[in-house]
C-alpha positions as CSV (number, residue, x, y, z in Angstrom):
1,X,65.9,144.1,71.2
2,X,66.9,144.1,67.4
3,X,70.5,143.8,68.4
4,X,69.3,140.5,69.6
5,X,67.9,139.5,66.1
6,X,71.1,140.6,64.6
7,X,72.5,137.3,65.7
8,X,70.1,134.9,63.7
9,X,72.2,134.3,60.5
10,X,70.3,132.7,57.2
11,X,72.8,131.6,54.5
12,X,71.7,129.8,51.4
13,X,74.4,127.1,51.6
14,X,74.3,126.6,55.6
15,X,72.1,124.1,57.2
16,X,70.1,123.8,54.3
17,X,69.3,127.8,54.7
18,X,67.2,127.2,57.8
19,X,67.9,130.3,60.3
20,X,71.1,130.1,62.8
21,X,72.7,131.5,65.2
22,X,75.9,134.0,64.8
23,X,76.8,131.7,61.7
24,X,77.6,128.7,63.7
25,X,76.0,125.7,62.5
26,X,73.0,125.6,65.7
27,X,70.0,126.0,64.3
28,X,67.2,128.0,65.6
29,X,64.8,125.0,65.8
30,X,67.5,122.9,67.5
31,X,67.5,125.5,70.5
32,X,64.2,125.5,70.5
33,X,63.3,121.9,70.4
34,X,65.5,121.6,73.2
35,X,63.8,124.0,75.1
36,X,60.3,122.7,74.5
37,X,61.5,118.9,75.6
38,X,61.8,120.7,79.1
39,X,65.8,121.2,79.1
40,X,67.2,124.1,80.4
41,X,68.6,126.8,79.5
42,X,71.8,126.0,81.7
43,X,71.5,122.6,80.2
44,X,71.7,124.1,76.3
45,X,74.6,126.1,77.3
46,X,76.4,123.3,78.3
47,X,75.3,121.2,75.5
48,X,76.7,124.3,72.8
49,X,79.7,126.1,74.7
50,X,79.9,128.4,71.9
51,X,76.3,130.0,72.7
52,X,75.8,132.7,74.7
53,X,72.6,133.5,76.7
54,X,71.6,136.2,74.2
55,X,71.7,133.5,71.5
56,X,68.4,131.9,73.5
57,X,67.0,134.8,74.2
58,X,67.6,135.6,70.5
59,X,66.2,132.9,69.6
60,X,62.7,133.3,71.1
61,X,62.5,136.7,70.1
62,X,63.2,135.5,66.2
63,X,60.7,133.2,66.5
64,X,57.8,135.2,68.2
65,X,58.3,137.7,65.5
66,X,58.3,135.1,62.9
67,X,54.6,133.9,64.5
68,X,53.0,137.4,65.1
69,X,50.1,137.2,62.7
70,X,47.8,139.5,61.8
71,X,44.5,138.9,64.2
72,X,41.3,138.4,61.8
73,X,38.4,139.5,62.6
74,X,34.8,139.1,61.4
């Protein structure tokens, strides 16, 4: 799974430094916009020939570690 992360790329002068993938100007949130307006994944590969699958999947990984928070409790 951390092989997966390995290909979410953060450069200071890339796409404003938001996270992308391999390098490539797609950004993390433009995968993932896509996929929350109900297009599919076939659909996104089409959209970016260079992805791969494993740039989704990484993406969703990247981003459920990103919002794993610490659970409060009282």
């Amino acid at each position: 799974m951390t092989n997966l992360l390995n290909r979410i790329t953060q450069e200071p002068g890339q796409c404003g430094g938001h996270p992308c993938i391999r390098g490539m100007r797609i950004r993390v949130t433009d995968v993932l916009e896509m996929l929350a307006e109900n297009v599919s994944v076939a659909e996104v590969l089409e959209d970016f020939t260079d992805l791969e699958l494993a740039d989704i999947q990484a993406c969703l990984l990247f981003t459920a570690r990103r919002t794993d928070f610490p659970r409060l409790t009282a």
